[in-house]
Structure formats: C-alpha cells, structure tokens
MARLUMVEX-851591 format. One record per residue (C-alpha): residue number from 1; residue in three letters; x, y, z. Coordinates in Angstrom, 1 decimal, always signed. Example, Ala and Ser with C-alpha at 12.3 -4.5 7.8 and 13.67 -1.06 7.14 Angstrom:
2
{site 1,ALA,{+12.3,-4.5,+7.8}},
{site 2,SER,{+13.7,-1.1,+7.1}},
END
This chain:
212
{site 1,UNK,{+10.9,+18.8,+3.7}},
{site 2,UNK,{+12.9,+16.4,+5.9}},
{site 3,UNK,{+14.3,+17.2,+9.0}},
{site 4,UNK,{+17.2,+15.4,+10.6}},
{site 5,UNK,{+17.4,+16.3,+14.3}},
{site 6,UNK,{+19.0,+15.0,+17.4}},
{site 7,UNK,{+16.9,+14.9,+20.7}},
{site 8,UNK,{+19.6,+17.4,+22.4}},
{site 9,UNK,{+18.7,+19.7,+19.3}},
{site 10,UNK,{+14.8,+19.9,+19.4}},
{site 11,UNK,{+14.5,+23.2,+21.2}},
{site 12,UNK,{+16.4,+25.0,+18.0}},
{site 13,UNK,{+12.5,+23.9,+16.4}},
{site 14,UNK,{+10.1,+24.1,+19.0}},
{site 15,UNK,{+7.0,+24.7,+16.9}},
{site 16,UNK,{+7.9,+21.4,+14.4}},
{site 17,UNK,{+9.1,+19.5,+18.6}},
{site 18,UNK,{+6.1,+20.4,+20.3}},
{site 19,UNK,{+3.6,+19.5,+17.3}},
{site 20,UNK,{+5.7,+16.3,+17.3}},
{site 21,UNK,{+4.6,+15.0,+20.3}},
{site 22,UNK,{+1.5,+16.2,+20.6}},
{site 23,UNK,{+0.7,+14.0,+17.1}},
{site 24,UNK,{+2.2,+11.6,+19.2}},
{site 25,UNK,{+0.0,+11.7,+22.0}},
{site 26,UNK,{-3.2,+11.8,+19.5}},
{site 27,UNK,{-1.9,+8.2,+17.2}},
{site 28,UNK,{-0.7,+6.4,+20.0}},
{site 29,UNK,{-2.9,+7.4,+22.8}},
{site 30,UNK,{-6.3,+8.4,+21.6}},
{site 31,UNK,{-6.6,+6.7,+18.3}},
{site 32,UNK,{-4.5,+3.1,+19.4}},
{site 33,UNK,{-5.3,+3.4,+22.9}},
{site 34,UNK,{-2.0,+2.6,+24.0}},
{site 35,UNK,{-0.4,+3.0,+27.6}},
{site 36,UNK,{+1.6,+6.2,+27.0}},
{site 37,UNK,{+2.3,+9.0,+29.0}},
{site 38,UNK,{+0.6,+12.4,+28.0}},
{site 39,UNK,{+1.5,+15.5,+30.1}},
{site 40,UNK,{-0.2,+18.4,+30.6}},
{site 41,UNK,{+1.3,+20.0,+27.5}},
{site 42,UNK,{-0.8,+17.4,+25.8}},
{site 43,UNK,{+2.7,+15.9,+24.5}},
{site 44,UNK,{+3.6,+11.9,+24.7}},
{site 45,UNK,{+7.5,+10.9,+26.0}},
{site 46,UNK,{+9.2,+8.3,+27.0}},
{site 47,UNK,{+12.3,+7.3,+28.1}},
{site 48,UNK,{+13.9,+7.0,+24.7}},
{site 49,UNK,{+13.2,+10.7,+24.2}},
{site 50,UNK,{+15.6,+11.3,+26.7}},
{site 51,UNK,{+18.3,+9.4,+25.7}},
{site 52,UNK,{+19.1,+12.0,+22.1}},
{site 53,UNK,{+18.0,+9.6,+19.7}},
{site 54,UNK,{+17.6,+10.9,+16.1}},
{site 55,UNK,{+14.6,+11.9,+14.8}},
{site 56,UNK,{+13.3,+12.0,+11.1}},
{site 57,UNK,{+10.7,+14.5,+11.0}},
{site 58,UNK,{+8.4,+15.5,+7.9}},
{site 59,UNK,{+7.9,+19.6,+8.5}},
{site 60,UNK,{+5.0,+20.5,+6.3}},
{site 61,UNK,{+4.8,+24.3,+4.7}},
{site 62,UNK,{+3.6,+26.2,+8.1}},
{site 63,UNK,{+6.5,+24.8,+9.9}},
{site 64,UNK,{+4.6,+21.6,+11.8}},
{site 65,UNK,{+4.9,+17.9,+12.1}},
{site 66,UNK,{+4.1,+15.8,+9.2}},
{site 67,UNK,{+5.2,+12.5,+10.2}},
{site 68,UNK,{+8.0,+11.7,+12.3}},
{site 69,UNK,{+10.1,+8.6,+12.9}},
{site 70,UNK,{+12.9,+8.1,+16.1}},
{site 71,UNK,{+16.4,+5.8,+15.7}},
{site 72,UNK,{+18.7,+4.7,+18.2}},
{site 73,UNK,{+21.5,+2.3,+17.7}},
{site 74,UNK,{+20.8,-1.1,+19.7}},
{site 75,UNK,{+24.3,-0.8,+20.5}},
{site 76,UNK,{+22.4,+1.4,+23.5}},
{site 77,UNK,{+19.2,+0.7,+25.3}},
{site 78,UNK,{+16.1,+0.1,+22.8}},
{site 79,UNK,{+12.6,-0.6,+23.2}},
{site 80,UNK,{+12.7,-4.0,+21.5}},
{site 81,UNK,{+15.7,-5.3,+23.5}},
{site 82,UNK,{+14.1,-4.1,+27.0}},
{site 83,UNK,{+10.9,-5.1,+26.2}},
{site 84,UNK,{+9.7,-6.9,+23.1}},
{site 85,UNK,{+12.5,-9.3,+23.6}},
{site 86,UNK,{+9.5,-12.3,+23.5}},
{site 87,UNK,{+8.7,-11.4,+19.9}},
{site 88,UNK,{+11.7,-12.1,+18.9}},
{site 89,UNK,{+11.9,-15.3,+20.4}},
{site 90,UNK,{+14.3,-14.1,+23.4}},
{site 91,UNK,{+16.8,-13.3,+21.2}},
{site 92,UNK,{+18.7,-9.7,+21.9}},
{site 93,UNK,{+19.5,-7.7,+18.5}},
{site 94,UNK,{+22.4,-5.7,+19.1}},
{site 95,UNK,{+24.8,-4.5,+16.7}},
{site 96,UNK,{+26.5,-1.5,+15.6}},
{site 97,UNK,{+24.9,-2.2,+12.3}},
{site 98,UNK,{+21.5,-2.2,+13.0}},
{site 99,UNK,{+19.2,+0.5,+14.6}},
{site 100,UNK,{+15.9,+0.5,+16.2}},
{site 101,UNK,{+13.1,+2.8,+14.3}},
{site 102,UNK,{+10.2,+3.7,+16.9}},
{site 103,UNK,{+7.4,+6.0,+16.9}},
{site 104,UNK,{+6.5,+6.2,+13.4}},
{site 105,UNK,{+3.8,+8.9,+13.6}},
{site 106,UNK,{+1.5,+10.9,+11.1}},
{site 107,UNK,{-0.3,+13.7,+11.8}},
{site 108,UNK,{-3.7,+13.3,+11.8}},
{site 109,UNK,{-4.2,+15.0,+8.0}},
{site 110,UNK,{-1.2,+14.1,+7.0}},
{site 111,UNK,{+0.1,+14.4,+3.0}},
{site 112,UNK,{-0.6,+11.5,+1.1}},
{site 113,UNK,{+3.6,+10.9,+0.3}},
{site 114,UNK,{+4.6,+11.2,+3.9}},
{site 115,UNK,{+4.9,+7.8,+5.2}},
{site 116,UNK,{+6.6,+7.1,+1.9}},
{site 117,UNK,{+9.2,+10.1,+2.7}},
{site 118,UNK,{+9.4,+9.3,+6.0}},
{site 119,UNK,{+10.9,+6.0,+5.0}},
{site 120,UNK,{+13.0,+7.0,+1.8}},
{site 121,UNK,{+15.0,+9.4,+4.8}},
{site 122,UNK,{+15.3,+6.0,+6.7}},
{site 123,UNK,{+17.3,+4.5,+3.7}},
{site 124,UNK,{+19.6,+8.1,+3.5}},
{site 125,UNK,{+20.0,+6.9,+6.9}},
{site 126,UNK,{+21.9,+3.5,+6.1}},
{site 127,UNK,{+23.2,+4.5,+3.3}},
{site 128,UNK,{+25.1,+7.4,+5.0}},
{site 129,UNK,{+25.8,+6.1,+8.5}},
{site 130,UNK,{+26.6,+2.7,+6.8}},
{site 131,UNK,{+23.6,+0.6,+9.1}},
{site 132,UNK,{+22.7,-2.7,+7.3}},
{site 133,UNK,{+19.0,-2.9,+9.2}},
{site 134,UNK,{+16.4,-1.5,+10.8}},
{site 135,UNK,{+14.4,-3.0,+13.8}},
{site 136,UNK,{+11.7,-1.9,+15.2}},
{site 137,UNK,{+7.7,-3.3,+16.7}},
{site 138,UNK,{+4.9,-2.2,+14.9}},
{site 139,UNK,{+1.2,-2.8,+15.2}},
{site 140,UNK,{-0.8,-5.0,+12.9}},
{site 141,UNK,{-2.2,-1.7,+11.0}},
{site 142,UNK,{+0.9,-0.6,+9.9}},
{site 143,UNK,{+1.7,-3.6,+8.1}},
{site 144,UNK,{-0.9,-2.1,+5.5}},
{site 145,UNK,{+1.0,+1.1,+5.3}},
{site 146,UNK,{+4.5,-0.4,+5.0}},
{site 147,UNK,{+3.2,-3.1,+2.3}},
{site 148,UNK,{+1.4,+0.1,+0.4}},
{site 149,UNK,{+4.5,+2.3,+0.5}},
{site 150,UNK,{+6.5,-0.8,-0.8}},
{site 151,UNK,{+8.9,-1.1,+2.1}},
{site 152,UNK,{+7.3,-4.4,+4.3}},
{site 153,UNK,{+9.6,-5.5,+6.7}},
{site 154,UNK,{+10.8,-9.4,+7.1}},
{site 155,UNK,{+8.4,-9.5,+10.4}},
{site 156,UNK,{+10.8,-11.9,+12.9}},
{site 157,UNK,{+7.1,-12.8,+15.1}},
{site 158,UNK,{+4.1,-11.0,+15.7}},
{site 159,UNK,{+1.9,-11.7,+19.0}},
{site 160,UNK,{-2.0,-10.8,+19.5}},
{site 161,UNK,{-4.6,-9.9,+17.2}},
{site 162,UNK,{-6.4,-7.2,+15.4}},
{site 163,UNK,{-5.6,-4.1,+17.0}},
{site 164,UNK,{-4.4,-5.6,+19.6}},
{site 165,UNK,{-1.5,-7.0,+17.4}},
{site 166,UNK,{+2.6,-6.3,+17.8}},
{site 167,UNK,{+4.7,-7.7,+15.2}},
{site 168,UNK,{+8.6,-7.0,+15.4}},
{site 169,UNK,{+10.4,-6.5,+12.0}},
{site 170,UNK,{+13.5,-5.9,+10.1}},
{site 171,UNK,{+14.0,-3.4,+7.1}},
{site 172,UNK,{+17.1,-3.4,+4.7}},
{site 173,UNK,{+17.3,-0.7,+2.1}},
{site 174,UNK,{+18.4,-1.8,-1.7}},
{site 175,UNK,{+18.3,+0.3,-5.2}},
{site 176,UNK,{+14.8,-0.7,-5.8}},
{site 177,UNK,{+13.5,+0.1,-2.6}},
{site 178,UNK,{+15.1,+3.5,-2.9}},
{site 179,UNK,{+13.5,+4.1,-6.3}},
{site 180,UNK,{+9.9,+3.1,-5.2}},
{site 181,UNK,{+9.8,+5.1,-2.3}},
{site 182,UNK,{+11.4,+8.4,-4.5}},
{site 183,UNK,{+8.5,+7.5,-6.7}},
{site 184,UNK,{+5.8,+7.2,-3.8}},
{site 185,UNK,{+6.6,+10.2,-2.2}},
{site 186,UNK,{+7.4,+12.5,-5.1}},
{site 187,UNK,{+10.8,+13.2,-3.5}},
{site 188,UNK,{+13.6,+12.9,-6.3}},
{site 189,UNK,{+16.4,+10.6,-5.2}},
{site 190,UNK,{+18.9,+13.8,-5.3}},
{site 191,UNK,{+16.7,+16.0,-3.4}},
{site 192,UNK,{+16.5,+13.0,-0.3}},
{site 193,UNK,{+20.5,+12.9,-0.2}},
{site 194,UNK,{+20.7,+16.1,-0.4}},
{site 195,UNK,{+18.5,+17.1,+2.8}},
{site 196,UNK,{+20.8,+14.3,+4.3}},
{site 197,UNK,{+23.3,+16.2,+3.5}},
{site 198,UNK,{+22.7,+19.7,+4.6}},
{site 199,UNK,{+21.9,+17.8,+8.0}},
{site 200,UNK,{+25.2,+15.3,+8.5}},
{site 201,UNK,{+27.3,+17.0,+5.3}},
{site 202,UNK,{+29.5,+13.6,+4.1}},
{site 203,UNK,{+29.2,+11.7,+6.9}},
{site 204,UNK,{+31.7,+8.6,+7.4}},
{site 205,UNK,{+30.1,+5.0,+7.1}},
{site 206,UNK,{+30.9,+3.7,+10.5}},
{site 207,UNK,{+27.3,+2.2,+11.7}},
{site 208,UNK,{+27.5,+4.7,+14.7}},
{site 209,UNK,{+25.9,+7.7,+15.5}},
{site 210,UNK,{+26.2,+10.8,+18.3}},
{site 211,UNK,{+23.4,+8.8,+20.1}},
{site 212,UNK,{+25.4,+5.7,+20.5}},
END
C-alpha cells in the first residue's frame, strides 16, 4: 500500500524509514555512483531529510520499502533551486503551486507496478493539496521508466551524457494520466484517493503543505 508520511513522523515506522534509506544508499550510491552520504547505519540523508518533507512510500507485504518518493514545496529550500539552477537556464522555480519530487527510489527487487504507484500517489498529491506541477532532476535512465509508466515529464534541459546525464523536468497530472497509471499499477482510482485520504482526510486545496 501507499504511505503518506511527514519527515517529523518517520520514527512511528521505523522498519518501512530505515529500509527507506538504506534502498537509498544502494540506487544512488552503489548502483549510480553518486556523491551521497552513507552512515554507518548503511542509510543515505541529506539535508532535505531534515527539513520534514513528505514522503510517498510504497510498503510492500512484510512491512518494508517498496519505492519511495520525497516533496517539498519550492516555496522553501529545494535541491533544484540551490543547485541545479543551471539546468534550468538560471531561472528559480518557486511557487506555492509547484513542488519539488526528489529521491525517487526502488528497492532493489522491487514489484513490477511500483514506479507506476509511486507516481499515481504523486497525482493524489495535486489533486488534494491543489499543486499544478511537479519539479524535480532526474538522471537520463529514468527517462525510460517515466516514458514506460506513461508519465514523461516536459524535461526544461538536460546536461551530460549517458549515466552521467541530469535532466530537470516538470510533471502535471490530467484524467488520462490518472487512468494510465491506475491501470499500470493495478491500483483502482478509488483505492489511491482513498489511502490519500486515510493519510490527509479532505484536505483543503491551498498549494501548501505542513513542510512549507
């Protein structure tokens, strides 16, 4: 199922937290090599994780990380604004109507519908907080993923290559995105709003969140 939690809220599920971020630590530093930090625990952090950003987690059937996804409004500090501001040409994207999606993580076996989920919780997301995009920076193998899952970002500019490659993009959320994901991940359109809404209950649409 999907989880909604708030960084501040973790320790209520530390089995689903700590497998989190120790998926983490294996996608984005031992698979893509990137400069994370990895403590002892064998868990990757950073800054944002510290700032209670919201996290849409996939818990699988023993309780663990499935896939996991991390928002902040770019009202706030963001990873794109304080340092991917060159992909977007210089230009800061701030507004209370667009968020930054980071971390986009699967565990290492991870069910087949899970990046699909992952991103059908995304549109529950706007749809119920009332956010008209999501930004975030990707690398050049996820572009596979998002075009397979049928949500492919407008990408706003890209720089490097192969691996190597960063691209920042922008996600909206429309009818037909909604029904393509609910079909991808086997997830019926009822049952993704309501896990939304045993997390938030009917939350107002005011493009703000308790992480703002």
């Amino acid at each position: 199922m999907i989880r909604y939690i708030y960084g501040n809220d973790l320790h209520n599920w530390p089995t689903l937290a700590r497998s989190m971020f120790q998926d983490r630590a294996t996608q984005f530093h031992d698979r893509l090599g990137w400069a994370v930090s990895v403590d002892a625990r064998g868990e990757e952090r950073d800054a944002y994780d510290a700032i209670n950003p919201l996290y849409v987690i996939w818990e699988d059937g023993a309780g663990r990380h499935g896939g996991s996804m991390r928002f902040l409004p770019t009202t706030g500090q963001t990873m794109v604004n304080d340092h991917f501001m060159d992909l977007a040409d210089g230009v800061r994207i701030e507004s209370p109507f667009i968020w930054e999606c980071t971390r986009f993580c699967l565990a290492p076996r991870p069910e087949p519908r899970t990046a699909a989920a992952l991103m059908l919780a995304g549109g529950e997301i706007m749809t119920g907080f009332g956010v008209k995009h999501f930004v975030g920076v990707f690398d050049g193998l996820m572009q596979r993923v998002y075009r397979r899952i049928g949500a492919t970002p407008d990408v706003l500019g890209t720089k490097g290559e192969g691996r190597a490659k960063l691209c920042v993009g922008l996600w909206e959320f429309s009818t037909e995105t909604r029904a393509r994901l609910s079909h991808g991940s086997g997830i019926s359109e009822a049952q993704s709003k309501g896990w939304f809404q045993q997390a938030f209950g009917d939350v107002p649409k005011q493009g703000v969140s308790r992480a703002a």
